[in-house]
BALOZA-333897 format. One record per residue (C-alpha): chain; x negated, z negated, y negated. Coordinates in steps of 0.05 Angstrom, whole numbers, plus 5000, padded with zeros to 4 digits. Example, Ala and Ser with C-alpha at 12.3 -4.5 7.8 and 13.67 -1.06 7.14 Angstrom:
BALOZA-333897
   cadena      u      w      v
        A   4754   4844   5090
        A   4727   4857   5021
***
This chain:
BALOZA-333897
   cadena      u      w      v
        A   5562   2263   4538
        A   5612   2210   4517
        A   5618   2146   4567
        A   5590   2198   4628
        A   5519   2193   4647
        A   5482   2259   4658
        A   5469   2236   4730
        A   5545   2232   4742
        A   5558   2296   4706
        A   5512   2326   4750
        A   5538   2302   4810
        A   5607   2331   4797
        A   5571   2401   4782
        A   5542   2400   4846
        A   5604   2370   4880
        A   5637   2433   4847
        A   5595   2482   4881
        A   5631   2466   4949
        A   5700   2497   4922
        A   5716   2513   4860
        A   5790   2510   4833
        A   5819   2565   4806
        A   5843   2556   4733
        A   5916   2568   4718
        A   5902   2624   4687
        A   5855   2664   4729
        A   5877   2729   4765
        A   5871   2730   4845
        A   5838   2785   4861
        A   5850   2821   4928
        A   5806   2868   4966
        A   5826   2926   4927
        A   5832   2893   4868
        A   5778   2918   4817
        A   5740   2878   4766
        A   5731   2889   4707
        A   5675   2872   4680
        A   5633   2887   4600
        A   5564   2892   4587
        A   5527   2860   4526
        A   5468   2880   4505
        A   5452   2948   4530
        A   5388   2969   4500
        A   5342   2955   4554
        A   5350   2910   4607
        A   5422   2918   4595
        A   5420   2992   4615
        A   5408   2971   4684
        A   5464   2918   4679
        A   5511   2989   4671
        A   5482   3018   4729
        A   5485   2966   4774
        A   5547   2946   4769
        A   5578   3014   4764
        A   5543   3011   4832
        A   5583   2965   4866
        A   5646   2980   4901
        A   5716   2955   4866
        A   5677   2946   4799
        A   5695   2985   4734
        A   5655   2972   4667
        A   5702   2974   4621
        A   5664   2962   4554
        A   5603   2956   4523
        A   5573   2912   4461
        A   5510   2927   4426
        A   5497   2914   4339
        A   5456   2975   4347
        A   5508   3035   4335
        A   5459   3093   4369
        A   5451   3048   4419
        A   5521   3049   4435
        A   5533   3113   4420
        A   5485   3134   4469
        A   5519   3093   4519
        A   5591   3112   4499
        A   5569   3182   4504
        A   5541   3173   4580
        A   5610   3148   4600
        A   5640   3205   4572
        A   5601   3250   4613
        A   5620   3226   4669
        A   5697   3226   4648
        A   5693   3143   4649
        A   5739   3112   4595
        A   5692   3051   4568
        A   5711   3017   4497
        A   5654   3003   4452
        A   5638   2933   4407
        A   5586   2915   4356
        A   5610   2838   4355
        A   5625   2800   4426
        A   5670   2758   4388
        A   5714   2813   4387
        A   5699   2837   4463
        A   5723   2778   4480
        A   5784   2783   4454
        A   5802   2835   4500
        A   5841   2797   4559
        A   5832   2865   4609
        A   5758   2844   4617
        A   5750   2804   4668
        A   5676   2784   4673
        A   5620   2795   4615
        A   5540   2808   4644
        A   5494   2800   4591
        A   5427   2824   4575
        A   5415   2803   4497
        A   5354   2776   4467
        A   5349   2699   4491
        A   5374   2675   4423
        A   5451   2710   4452
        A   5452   2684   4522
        A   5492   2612   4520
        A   5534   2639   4454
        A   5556   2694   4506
        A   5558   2653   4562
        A   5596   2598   4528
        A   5647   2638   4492
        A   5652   2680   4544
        A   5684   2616   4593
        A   5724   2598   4542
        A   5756   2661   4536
        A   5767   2654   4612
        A   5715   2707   4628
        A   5666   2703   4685
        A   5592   2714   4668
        A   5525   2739   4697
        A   5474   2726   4646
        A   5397   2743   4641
        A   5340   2702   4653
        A   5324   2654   4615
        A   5394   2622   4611
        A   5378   2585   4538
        A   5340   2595   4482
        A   5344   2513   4481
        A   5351   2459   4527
        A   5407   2432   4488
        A   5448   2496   4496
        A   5434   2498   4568
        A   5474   2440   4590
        A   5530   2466   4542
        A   5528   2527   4582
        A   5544   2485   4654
        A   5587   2443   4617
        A   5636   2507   4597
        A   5626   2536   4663
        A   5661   2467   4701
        A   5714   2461   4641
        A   5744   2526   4649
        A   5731   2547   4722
        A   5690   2596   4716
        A   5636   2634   4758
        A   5564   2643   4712
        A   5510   2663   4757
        A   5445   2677   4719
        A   5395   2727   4734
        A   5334   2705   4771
        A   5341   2758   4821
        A   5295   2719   4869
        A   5323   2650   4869
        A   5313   2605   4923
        A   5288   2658   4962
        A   5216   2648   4958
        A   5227   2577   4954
        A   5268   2588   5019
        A   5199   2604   5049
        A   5150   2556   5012
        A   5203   2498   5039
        A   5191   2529   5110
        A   5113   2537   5109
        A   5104   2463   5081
        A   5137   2434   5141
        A   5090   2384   5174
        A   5034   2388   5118
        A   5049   2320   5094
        A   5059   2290   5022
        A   5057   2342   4965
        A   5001   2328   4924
        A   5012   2382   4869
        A   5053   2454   4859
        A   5015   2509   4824
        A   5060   2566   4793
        A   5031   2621   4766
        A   5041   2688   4722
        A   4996   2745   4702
        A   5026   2797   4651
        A   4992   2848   4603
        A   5005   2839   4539
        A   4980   2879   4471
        A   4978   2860   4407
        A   5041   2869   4362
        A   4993   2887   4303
        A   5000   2858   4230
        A   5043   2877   4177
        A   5028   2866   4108
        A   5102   2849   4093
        A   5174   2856   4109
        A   5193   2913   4150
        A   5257   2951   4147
        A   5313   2942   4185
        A   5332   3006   4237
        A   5397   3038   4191
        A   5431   3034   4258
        A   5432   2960   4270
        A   5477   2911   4247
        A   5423   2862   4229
        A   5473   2802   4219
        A   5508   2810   4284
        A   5439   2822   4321
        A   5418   2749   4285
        A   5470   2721   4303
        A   5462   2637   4318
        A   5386   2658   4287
        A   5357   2651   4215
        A   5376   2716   4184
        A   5310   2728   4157
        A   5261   2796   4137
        A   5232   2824   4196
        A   5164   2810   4200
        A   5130   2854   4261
        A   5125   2927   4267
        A   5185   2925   4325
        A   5251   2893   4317
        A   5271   2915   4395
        A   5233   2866   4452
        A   5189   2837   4401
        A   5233   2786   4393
        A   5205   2753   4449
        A   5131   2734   4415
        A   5168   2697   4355
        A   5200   2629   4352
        A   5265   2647   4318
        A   5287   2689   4373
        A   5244   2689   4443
        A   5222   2632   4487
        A   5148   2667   4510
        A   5116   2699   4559
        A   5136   2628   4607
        A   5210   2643   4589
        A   5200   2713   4598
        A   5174   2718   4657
        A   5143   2648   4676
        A   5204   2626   4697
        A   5206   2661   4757
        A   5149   2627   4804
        A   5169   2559   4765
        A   5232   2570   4792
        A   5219   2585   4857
        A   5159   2528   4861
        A   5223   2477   4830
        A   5275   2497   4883
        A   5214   2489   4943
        A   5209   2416   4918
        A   5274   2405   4923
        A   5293   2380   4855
        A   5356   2386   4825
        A   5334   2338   4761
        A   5280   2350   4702
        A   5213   2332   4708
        A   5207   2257   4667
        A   5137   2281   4626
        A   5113   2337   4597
        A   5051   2366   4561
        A   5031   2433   4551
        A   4967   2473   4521
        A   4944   2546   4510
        A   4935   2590   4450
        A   4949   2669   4416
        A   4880   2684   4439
        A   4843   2751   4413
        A   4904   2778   4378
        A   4909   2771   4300
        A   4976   2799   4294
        A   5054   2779   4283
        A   5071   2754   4343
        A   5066   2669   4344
        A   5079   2653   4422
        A   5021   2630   4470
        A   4995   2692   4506
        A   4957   2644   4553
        A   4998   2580   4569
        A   4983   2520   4624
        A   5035   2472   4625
        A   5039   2402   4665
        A   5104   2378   4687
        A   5109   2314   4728
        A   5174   2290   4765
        A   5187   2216   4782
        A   5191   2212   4842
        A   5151   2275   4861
        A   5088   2307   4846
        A   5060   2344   4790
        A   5075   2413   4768
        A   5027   2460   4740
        A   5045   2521   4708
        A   4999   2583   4686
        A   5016   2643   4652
        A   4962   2696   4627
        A   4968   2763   4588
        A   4902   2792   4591
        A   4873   2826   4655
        A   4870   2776   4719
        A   4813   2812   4742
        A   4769   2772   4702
        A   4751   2712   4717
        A   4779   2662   4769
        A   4844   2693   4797
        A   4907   2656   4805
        A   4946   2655   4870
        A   5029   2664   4849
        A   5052   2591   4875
        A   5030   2543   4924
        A   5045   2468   4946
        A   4994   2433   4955
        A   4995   2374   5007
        A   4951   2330   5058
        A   4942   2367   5113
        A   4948   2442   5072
        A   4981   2482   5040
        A   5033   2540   5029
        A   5042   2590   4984
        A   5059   2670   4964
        A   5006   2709   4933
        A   4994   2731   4868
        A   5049   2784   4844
        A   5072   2828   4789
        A   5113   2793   4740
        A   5176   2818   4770
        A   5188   2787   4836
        A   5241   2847   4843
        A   5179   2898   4853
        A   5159   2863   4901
        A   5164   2869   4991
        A   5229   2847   5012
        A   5253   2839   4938
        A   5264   2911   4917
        A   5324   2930   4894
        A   5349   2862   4880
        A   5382   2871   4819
        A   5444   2898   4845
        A   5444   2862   4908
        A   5438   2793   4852
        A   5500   2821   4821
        A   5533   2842   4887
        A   5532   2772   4894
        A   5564   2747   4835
        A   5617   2797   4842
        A   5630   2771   4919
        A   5636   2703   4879
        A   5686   2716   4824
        A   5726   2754   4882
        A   5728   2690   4924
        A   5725   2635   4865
        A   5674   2594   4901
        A   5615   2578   4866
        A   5577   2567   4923
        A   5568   2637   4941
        A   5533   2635   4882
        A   5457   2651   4899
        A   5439   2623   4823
        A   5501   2586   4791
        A   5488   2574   4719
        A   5469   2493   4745
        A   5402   2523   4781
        A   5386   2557   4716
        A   5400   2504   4675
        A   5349   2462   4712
        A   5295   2520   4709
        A   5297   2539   4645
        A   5298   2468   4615
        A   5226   2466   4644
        A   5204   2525   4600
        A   5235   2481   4540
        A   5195   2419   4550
        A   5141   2458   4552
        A   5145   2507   4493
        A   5161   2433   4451
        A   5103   2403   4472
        A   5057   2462   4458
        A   5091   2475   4390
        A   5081   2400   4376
        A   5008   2404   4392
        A   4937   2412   4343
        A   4887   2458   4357
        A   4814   2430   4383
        A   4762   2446   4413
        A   4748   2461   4496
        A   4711   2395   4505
        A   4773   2361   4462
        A   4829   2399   4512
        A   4789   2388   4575
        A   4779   2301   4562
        A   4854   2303   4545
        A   4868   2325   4616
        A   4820   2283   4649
        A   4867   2228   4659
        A   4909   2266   4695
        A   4877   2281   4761
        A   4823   2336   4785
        A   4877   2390   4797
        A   4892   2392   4730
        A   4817   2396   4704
        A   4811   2451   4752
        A   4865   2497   4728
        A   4840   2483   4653
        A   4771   2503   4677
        A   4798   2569   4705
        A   4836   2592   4647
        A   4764   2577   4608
        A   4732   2617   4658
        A   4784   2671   4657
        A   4790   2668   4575
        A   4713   2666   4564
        A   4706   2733   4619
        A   4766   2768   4569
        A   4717   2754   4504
        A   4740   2689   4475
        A   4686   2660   4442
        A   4696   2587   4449
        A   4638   2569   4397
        A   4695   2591   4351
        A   4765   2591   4391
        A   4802   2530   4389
        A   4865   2513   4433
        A   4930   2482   4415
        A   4943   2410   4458
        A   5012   2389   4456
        A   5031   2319   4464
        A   5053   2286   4521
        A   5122   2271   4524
        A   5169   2234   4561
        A   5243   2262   4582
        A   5297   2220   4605
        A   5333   2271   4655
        A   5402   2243   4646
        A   5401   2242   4574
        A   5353   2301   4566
        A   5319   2272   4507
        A   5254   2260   4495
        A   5249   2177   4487
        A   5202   2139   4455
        A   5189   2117   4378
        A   5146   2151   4319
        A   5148   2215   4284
        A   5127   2264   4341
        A   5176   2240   4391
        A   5224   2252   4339
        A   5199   2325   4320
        A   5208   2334   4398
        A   5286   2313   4405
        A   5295   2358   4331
        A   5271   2423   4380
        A   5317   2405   4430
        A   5370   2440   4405
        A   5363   2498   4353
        A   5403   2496   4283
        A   5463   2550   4285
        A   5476   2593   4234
        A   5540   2595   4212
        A   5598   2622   4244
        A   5551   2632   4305
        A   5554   2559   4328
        A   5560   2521   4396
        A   5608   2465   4390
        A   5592   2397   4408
        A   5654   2393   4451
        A   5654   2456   4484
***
């Protein structure tokens, strides 16, 4: 950011939390007053974006964006069931032309969510937008830096937010220094299977528009629909999927509100030989200055086996707190059910009042969040396989907690069937961040390679300007 340091520009997001002006522009909304609000994306997740906002009181979906045509059609055609008036899109960019929408909630593949997000602001439209908020770090902060230009309220969708954290902050009380935070994740995963060349594209899709800021290349899995996760291009991994969650919820406890300074991440595609090219067992290690070290686990075979993980604890002198182990969701869960709509609830209370602080997850938090799962999908990208002895003397220098947790994902790995006579594991380097400039610093070719992943290259017209 030109002659502003990250540290001040983050101080005047958070200052902007307390009360945020209302742009020139923006409608005042009474009681009565209904928003209107589009969804984008509505294959999956985005399905339940329709539902729960048609859910709350004084909100009308108004239209609906998808590059799949049955998709939409299918949509479109529930509306009309139900005598609803809702106008259909295949391209955002043209949704948000449309100056009677109001708000946009967005569900695409990660690859969509700042594009949306940022255009979104700019067309003076507020926005709810899925976890994770980026599909790169870089594109993160562009994402808070639209949201303070033009006034607007983005709330992003980690249904549990500072909840959890709410209670890990309580239970540490009195324990003394923090000595380490644990996050973890256990998901089942199968294979994608192989395919011995390009597959075709569904007739129904608009493959461009479904590209979008992505290479535009053949389709090289079985499934074009939620695939997209397992492959570089497109997805961030199982730890942006659904890692994010305790890591969030471990980050908020701790009470940061800046990146972690160093990085390093290992794992592998274990067992599968198929298309997919995203760790399906991941540990990263993310240290803050000041503040302790954060470890990070996320498995996708059966946690039965082997040494079980325990969802997220803080370690410290005198003990510990924690919440157990828990499906991937934290909205299954207890007191968490049905969070969805309350999340969204929420955001509309928020773009009725114009206060970002009644925000439970402002678009800041998930910036913050989110930029973890980067650092540690570009270390583990940047990293060379070897073998367990190599991985397990790499993390011997920093500290027995982390020795530990590598020696339980052996455990758990080797109970699965890995072989590690023949398995090897990818290391990534470690790196070091400089959380106001939210580069990677340092000289030589890998520190380099790091700052290149920082922020994806945009294919044309679906770019993210600079100056936003």
């Amino acid at each position: 950011m030109n002659q502003t340091t990250r540290r001040t520009f983050l101080k005047g997001s958070l200052a902007a939390g307390a009360a945020l002006a209302l742009s020139p522009h923006a409608r005042v909304r009474g009681a009565n007053d209904d928003v209107r609000v589009a969804v984008v994306g509505i294959n999956s997740q985005g399905r339940g974006h329709i539902n729960w906002m048609r859910g709350i009181p004084g909100v009308r979906v108004v239209a609906l964006c998808d590059p799949d045509r049955n998709v939409l059609a299918r949509e479109v055609a529930a509306f009309a069931k139900r005598d609803e008036k809702v106008e259909a899109y295949a391209d955002v960019r043209k949704l948000l032309e449309n100056k009677d929408i109001d708000a946009v909630s967005t569900a695409t593949p990660d690859h969509w969510h700042c594009p949306v997000t940022i255009w979104a602001c700019q067309a003076g439209k507020d926005v709810y937008v899925e976890k994770p908020l980026s599909y790169c770090l870089w594109e993160g902060r562009k994402a808070v830096e639209a949201a303070r230009k033009y006034n607007r309220i983005v709330q992003w969708g980690d249904q549990s937010h500072g909840r959890i954290a709410k209670d890990l902050q309580l239970e540490k009380e009195g324990l003394g220094k923090i000595v380490v935070a644990y996050a973890d994740l256990n998901r089942m995963r199968e294979s994608l299977g192989k395919v011995d060349g390009p597959q075709p594209i569904p007739e129904s899709i608009d493959y461009d528009l479904w590209c979008g800021p992505a290479p535009k290349g053949p389709l090289m899995r079985k499934r074009l629909h939620y695939d997209w996760h397992w492959v570089w291009p497109t997805g961030t991994g199982e730890i942006g999927n659904n890692g994010i969650y305790p890591l969030d919820a471990v980050r908020i406890a701790l009470g940061q509100n800046v990146l972690p300074r160093r990085v390093m991440s290992l794992g592998g595609r274990f067992l599968f030989n198929d298309d997919g090219a995203t760790p399906n067992t991941q540990i990263a290690l993310l240290q803050y200055e000041p503040g302790p070290l954060v470890i990070l686990e996320v498995r996708n075979f059966p946690s039965d086996k082997g040494p079980k993980t325990r969802g997220g604890r803080i370690k410290c002198e005198k003990g510990e707190s924690g919440w157990p182990s828990q499906p991937a969701h934290p909205g299954d869960i207890g007191e968490y059910k049905d969070s969805h709509q309350g999340h969204m609830h929420n955001f509309i209370g928020a773009v009725r009042s114009r206060k970002v602080s009644d925000l439970r997850a402002d678009v800041l938090e998930g910036h913050l969040s989110t930029a973890m799962v980067h650092m540690a999908n570009i270390s583990y990208r940047l990293g060379a396989e070897h073998t367990v002895d190599e991985a397990r003397d790499a993390l011997k220098d920093r500290g027995p907690e982390a020795v530990e947790r590598f020696e339980g994902m052996k455990e758990h790995l080797t109970a699965n069937g890995v072989d590690f006579s023949q398995a090897k594991i990818t290391v990534g380097p470690w790196l070091e961040l400089d959380p106001e400039t939210e580069r990677f610093v340092g000289t030589g070719d890998v520190v380099a390679r790091a700052n290149q992943l920082v922020k994806r290259e945009y294919r044309e017209p679906f770019v993210i300007s600079e100056k936003v």
